[in-house]
C-alpha positions in Angstrom: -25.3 100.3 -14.2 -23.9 97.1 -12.7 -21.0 97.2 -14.9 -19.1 100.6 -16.6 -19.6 102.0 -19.8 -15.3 101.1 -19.9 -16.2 97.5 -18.9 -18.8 96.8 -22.2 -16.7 98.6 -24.3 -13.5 96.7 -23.6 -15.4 93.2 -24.0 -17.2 94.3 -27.5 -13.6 95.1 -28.3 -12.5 91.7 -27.5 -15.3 90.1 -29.1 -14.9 92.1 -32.4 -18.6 93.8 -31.8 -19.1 97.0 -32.7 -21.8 97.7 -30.6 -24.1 96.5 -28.1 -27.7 97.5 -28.9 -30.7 97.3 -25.8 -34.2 96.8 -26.8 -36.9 97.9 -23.8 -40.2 97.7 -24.3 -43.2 96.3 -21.6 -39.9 94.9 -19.4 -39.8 92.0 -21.2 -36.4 92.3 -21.2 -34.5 91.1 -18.2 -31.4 90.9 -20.1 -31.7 94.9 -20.3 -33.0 95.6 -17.1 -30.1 94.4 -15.3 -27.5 95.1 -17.3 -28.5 98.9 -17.5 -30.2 98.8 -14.2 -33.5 99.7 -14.8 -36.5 99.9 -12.7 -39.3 97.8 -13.3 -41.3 100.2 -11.9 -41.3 102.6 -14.0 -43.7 102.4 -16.8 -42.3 101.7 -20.6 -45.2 101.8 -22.8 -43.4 102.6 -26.2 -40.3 100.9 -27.9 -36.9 102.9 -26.5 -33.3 101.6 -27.2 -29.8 101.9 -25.9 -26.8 101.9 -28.0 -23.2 101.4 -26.5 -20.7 101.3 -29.4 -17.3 100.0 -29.0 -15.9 103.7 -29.2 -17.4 106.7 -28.7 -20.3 107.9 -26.1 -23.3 105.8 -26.0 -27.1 107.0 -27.6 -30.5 106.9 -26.4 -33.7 106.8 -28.8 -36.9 107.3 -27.1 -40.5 108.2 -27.4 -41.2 111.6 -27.1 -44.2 110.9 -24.3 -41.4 108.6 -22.7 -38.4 110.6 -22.5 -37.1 109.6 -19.2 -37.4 106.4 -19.5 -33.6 105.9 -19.6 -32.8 109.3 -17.9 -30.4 108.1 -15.9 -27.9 106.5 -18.1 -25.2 108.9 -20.1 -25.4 109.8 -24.0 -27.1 111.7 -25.5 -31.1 110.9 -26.7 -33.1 111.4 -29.8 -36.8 111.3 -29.8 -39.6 109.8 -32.1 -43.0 109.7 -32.6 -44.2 107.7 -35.6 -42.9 105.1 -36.8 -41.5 106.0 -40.1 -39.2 108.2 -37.3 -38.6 105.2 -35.4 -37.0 103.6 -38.1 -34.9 106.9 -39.0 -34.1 107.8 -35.2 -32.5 103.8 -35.3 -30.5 104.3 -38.6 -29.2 107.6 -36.8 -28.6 105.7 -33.7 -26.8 102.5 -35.1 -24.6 105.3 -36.9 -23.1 102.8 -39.5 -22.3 100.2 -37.4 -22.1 96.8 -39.6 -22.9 94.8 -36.6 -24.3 94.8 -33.2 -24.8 92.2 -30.6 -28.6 92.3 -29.6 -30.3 89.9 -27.2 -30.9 87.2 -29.5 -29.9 83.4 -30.3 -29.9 81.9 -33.4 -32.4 79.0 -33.8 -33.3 80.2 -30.1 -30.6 77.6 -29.2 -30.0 79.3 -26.2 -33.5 80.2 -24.6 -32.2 82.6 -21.7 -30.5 84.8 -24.0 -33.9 85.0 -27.2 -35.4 88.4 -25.5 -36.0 90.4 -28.6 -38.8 89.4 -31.1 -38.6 88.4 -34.5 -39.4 91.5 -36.1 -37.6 93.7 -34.6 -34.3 91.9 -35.5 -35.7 92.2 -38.9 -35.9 95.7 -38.5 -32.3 96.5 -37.4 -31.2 94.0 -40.8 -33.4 96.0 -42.8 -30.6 98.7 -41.7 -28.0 96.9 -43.4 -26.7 96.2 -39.4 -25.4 92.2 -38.4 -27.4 91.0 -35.5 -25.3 88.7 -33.6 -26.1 86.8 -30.0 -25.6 89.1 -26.9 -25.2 85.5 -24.8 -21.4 85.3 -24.5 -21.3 89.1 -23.2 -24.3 88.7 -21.0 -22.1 86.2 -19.3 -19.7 88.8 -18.2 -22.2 91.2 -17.0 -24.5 89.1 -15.5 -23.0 85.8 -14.5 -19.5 87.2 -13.3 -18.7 86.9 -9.7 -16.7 90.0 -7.8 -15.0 88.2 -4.8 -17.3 88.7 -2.0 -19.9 86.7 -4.3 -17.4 83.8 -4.9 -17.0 84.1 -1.0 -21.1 83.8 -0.4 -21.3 80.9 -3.0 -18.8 79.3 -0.4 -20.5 79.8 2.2 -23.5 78.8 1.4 -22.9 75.5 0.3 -20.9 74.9 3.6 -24.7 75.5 5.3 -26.3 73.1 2.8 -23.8 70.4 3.0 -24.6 70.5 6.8 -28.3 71.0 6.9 -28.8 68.3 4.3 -26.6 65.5 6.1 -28.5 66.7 9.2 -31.8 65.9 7.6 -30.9 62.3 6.8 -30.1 61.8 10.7 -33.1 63.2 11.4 -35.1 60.9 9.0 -33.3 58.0 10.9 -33.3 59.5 14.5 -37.2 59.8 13.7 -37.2 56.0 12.8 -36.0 54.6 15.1 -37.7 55.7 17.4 -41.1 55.0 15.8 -41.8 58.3 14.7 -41.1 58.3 10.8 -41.5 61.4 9.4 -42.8 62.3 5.7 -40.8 63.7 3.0 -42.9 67.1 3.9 -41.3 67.2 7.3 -37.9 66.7 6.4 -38.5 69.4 3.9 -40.1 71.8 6.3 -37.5 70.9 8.8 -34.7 72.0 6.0 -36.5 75.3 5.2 -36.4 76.1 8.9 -32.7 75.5 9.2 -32.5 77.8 6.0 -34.3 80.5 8.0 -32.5 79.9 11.6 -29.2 80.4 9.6 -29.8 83.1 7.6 -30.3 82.0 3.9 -33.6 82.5 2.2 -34.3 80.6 -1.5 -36.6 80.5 -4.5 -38.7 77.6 -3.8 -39.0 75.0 -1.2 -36.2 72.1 -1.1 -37.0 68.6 -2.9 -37.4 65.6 -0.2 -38.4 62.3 -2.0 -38.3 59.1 -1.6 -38.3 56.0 -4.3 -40.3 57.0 -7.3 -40.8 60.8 -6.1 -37.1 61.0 -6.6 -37.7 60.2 -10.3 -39.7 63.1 -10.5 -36.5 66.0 -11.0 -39.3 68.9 -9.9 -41.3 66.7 -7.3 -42.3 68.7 -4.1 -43.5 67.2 -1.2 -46.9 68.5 0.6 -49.2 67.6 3.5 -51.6 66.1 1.1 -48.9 64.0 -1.4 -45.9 63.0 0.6 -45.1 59.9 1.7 -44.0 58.4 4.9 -40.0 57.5 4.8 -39.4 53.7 5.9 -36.6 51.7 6.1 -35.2 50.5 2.8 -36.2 53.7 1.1 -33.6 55.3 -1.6 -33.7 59.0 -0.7 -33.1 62.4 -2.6 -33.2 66.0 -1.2 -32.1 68.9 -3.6 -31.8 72.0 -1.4 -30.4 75.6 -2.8 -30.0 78.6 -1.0 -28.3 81.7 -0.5 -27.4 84.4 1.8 -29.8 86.9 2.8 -28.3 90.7 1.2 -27.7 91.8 -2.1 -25.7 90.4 -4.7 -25.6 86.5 -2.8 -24.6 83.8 -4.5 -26.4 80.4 -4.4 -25.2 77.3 -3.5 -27.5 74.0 -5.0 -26.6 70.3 -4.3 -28.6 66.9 -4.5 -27.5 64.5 -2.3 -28.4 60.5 -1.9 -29.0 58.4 0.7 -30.5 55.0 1.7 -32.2 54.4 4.8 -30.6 51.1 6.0 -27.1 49.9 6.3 -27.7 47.2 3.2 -28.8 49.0 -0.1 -29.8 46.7 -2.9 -27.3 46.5 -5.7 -29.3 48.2 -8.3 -29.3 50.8 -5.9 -25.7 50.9 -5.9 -25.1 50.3 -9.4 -27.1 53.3 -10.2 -25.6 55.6 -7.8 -22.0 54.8 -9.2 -23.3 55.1 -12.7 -24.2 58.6 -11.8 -22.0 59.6 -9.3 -18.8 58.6 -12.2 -20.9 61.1 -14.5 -20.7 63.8 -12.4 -17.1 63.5 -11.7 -16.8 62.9 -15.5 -18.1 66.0 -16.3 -15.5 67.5 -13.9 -13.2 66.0 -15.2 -13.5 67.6 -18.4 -13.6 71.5 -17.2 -10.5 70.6 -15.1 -8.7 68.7 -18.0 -9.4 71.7 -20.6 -9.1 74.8 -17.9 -5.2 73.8 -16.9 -4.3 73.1 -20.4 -5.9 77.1 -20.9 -8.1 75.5 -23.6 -11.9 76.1 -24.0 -15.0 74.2 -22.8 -18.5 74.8 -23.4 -21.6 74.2 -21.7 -22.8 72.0 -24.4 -19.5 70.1 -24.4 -19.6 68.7 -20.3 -23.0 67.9 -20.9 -22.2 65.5 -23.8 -19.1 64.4 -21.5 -21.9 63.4 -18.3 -24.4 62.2 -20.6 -22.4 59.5 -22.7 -21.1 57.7 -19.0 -24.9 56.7 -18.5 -25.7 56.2 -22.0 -23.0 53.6 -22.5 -24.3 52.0 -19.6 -27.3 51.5 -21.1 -29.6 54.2 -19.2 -29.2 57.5 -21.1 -33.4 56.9 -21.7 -33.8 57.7 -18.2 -31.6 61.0 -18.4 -33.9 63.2 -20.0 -33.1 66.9 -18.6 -29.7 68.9 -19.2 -26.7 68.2 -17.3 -26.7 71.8 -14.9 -27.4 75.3 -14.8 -25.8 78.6 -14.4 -25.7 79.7 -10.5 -25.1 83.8 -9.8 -27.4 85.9 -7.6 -30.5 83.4 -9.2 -30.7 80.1 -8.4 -30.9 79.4 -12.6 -28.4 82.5 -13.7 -28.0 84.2 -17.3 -24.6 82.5 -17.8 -23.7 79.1 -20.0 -26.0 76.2 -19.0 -24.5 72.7 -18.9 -26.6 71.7 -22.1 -26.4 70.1 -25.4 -29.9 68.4 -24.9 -32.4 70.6 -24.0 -31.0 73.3 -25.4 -27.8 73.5 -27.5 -25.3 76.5 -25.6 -22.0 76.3 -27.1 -20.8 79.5 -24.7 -17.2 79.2 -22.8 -17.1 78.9 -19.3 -15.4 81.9 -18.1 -13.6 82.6 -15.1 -15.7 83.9 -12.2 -18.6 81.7 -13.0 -20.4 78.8 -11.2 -23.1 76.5 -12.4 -24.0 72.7 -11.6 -23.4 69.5 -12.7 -26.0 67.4 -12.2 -26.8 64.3 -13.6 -29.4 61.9 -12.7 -31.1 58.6 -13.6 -35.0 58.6 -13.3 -36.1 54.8 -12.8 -39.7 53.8 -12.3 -39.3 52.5 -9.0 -36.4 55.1 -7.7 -34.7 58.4 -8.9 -30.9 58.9 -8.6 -29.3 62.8 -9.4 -26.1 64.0 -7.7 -25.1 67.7 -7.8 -22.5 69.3 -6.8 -21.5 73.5 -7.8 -18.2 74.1 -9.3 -16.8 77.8 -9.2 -14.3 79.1 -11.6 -11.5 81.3 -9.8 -10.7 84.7 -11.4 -7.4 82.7 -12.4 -9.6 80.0 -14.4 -8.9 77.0 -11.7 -12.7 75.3 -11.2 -13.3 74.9 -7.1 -15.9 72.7 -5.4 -17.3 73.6 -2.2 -15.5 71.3 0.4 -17.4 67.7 1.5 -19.9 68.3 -1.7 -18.0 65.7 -3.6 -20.7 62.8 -2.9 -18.5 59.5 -3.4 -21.3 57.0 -1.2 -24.3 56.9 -0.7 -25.4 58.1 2.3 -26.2 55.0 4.9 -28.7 56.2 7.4 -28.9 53.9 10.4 -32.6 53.3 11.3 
């Protein structure tokens, strides 16, 4: 297991949860898989469940042509066959408790956590057993950063931060010298820096120029991309990681303008979103030194209502950022109250983005930048990821 039987039983304490109860069946939960480190491989065919109570030694309930399926973790396991037996072995297993955290959100406001289906939720009520949302303890077992993570994170966006800048001199160097390259070339050219440095990612990096950039999930191929000019507003998203187990990601969008003399819409619009980002800063820095709370939810509200009041919060129509671990999109709080409404803390030894954007016909502005909370609740930004200009490539 990634984290101790100790470590869940501490935080169920601290959440006032009498138990924490894992529902495998078919894999489809990821939620369960990594928190109990299970293999994939290994073929689960019939319902089994784990149950780690706040005292006392954990249980297993399995099917009796299955009984290995969760062989390696400690407690002891009961078997069933029927289903009338499934829904005694779960009474036996549950052992009284009033109420369990399960992987479920109510509403499904919070998508990443919703892993177990209706009916079986309806099935542990029928116990007289509280189901109640696993998606503040997921965060500490499968967003939480040990150091050498943190250190990664770090890392990585020191490599980004360099090989993006590098790309906009290239885009200009290429220019100038009447050669101008397509997004899909400045994009390639980033992958391959990805691979000379040692970082490997989930997806190719997002190079595009004018209206592309107003597409948040455009990617650039030989057949689409266009030829970068002068006077082009340009966006490239890159995120990446470490090669090795347990890396942390680093993910940053950064703006340029190829030219020395950006229009002022242009600029107008960078500022607008640029002063959102930092506003949503702002507000985890504000609330983590006076050792209140913030949500996910809440620094997406804070982001959002800079654009809206300017008028453009139609053209801002995904969530704010995402939670960054090991995955480029982690299990932990999400900067959203839009998409989706996650009302989890941030909790110290997280990371996630803040990345607002505005998506115009005719150009697309975002600006990202990672924040880290320390182990002593301080939020960090990778140095030089701070965007405060636009980027002005000579060409």
């Amino acid at each position: 297991m990634k984290a101790s039987i100790e470590q869940i039983q501490q935080r169920l304490k601290t959440s006032n949860i009498e138990g924490w109860l894992f529902h495998i069946w078919r894999n489809v939960n990821p939620v369960a898989l990594a928190t109990l480190d299970l293999s994939e491989e290994q073929m689960r065919s019939r319902r089994c469940y784990y149950f780690i109570p706040a005292d006392g030694e954990p249980r297993k309930l399995q099917h009796v042509i299955e009984p290995h399926s969760l062989e390696h973790l400690p407690g002891e396991s009961a078997s069933y066959s029927s289903y009338t037996q499934l829904r005694e072995g779960l009474k036996s297993l549950l052992n009284g408790a009033k109420t369990v955290a399960m992987e479920y959100s109510p509403n499904c406001n919070i998508p990443t956590v919703s892993w177990v289906d209706a009916g079986t939720i309806e099935l542990v009520r029928s116990l007289g057993v509280d189901v109640v949302s696993s998606g503040e303890l997921i965060q500490y077992f499968e967003a939480s950063l040990d150091d050498e993570q943190i250190a990664s994170h770090f890392r990585a966006a020191e490599h980004c931060r360099r090989i993006a800048h590098e790309a906009f001199q290239l885009a200009g160097e290429r220019i100038r010298t009447g050669n101008p390259p397509t997004e899909y070339e400045i994009q390639q050219y980033i992958t391959g820096e990805f691979k000379k440095n040692g970082l490997t990612s989930e997806g190719d990096p997002i190079v595009g120029a004018n209206e592309h950039g107003s597409d948040p999930h455009y990617s650039p191929s030989p057949e689409n991309s266009a030829l970068l000019k002068p006077g082009d507003v340009l966006l490239i998203d890159l995120w990446a990681k470490e090669i090795g187990p347990g890396a942390v990601y680093a993910d940053q969008t950064w703006m340029g303008y190829l030219g020395d003399a950006p229009p002022e819409k242009v600029v107008k619009v960078w500022e607008l979103v640029r002063d959102a980002r930092r506003a949503g800063y702002a507000l985890v820095k504000s609330r983590l030194a006076s050792g209140e709370v913030v949500t996910g939810g809440e620094i997406d509200d804070a982001t959002r209502k800079v654009i809206e009041d300017a008028g453009f919060g139609e053209y801002f129509f995904h969530r704010t950022g995402h939670s960054i671990t090991w995955y480029d999109h982690g299990n932990g709080a999400n900067i959203d109250n839009l998409e989706t409404k996650d009302d989890r803390p941030l909790i110290p030894r997280t990371c996630f983005s803040i990345e607002p954007g505005v998506y115009l016909p005719e150009f697309g502005v975002r600006s990202e930048n990672n924040v880290l909370i320390d182990a002593n609740g301080n939020p960090l930004l990778a140095e030089g990821t701070d965007q405060e200009e636009l980027i002005l490539v000579e060409v």
